[in-house]
C-alpha positions in Angstrom: 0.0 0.0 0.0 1.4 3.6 -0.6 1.0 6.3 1.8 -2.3 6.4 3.0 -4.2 9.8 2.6 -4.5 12.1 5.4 -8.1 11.6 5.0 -8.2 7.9 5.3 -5.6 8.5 8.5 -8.7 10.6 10.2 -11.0 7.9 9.7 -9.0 5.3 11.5 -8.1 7.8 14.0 -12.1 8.2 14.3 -12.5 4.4 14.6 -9.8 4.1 17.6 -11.4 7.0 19.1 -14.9 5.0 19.4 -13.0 1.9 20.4 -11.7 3.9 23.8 -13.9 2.4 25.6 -13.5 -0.2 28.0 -16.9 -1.0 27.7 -17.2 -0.7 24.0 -14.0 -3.0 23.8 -16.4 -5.4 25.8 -19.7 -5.3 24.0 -17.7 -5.8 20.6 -16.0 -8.7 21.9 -19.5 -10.1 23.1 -20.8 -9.6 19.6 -18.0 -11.2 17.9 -18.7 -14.2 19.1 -22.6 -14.0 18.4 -25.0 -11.9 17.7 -27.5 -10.7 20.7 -30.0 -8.5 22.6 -29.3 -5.5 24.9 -30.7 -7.3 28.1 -28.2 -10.5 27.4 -25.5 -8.1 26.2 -26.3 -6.1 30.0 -25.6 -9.2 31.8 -22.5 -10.5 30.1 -20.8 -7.2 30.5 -21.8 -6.3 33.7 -22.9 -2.9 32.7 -26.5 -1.6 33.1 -29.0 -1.5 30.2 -29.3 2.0 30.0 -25.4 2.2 29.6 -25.3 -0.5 27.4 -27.7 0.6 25.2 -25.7 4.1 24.6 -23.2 2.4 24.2 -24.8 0.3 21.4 -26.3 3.3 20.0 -22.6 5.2 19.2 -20.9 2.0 17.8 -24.5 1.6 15.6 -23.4 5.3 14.4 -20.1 4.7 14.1 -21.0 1.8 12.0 -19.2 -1.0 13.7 -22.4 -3.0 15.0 -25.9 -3.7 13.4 -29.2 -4.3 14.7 -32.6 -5.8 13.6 -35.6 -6.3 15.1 -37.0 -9.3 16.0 -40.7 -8.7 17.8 -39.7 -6.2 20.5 -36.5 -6.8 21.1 -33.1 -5.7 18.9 -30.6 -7.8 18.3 -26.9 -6.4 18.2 -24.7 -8.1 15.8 -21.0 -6.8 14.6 -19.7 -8.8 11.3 -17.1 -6.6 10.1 -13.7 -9.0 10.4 -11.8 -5.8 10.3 -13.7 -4.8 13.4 -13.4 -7.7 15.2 -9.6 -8.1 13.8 -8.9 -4.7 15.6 -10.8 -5.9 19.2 -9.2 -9.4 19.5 -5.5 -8.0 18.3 -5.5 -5.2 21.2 -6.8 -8.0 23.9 -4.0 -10.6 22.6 -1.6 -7.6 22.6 -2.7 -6.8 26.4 -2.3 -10.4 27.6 1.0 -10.9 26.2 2.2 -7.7 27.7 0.9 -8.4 31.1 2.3 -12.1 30.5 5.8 -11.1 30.1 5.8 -7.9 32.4 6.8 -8.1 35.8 4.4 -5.1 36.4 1.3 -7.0 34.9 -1.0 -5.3 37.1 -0.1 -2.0 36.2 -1.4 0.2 33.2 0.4 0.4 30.5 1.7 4.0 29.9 -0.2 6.1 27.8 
């Protein structure tokens, strides 16, 4: 690939900037491994519903997750690979930096 454009170098920068999120990080990794509703998606992270569901909302804008409906409830699903790529990547790169520092339960600097 040659130098990417500034342009497409905003809208990565605008991806990483939704993924800053803990929770987000969660939810993603949730969906990656099946498609599901708020309430389930709620209990599995351990966040609230209201939370989740804003959540939800900003990575539905941001394009990274779908939803349909199905009767009355709405089912998340994300099946971009790049997506889910990005997610599992940055949690294997995590692990193997807490596996091999003697600091593991420290943050890494930002």
């Amino acid at each position: 690939m040659s130098d990417p454009p500034l342009r497409l170098c905003e809208d990565a920068a605008a991806t990483f900037s939704i993924l800053a999120s803990a929770v987000r990080i969660r939810l993603l990794w949730l969906l990656a491994r099946g498609e599901s509703d708020v309430g389930t998606l709620s209990r599995r992270a351990g966040v609230g519903v209201t939370s989740t569901s804003q959540h939800l909302a900003k990575l539905r804008l941001a394009g990274l997750v779908t939803v349909r409906a199905e009767g009355k409830r709405h089912v998340y699903v994300v099946d971009d690979p790049h997506v889910i790529s990005l997610v599992e990547q940055a949690l294997d790169h995590h692990a193997d930096l807490r596996g091999r520092s003697p600091q593991a339960d420290k943050k890494v600097a930002r």
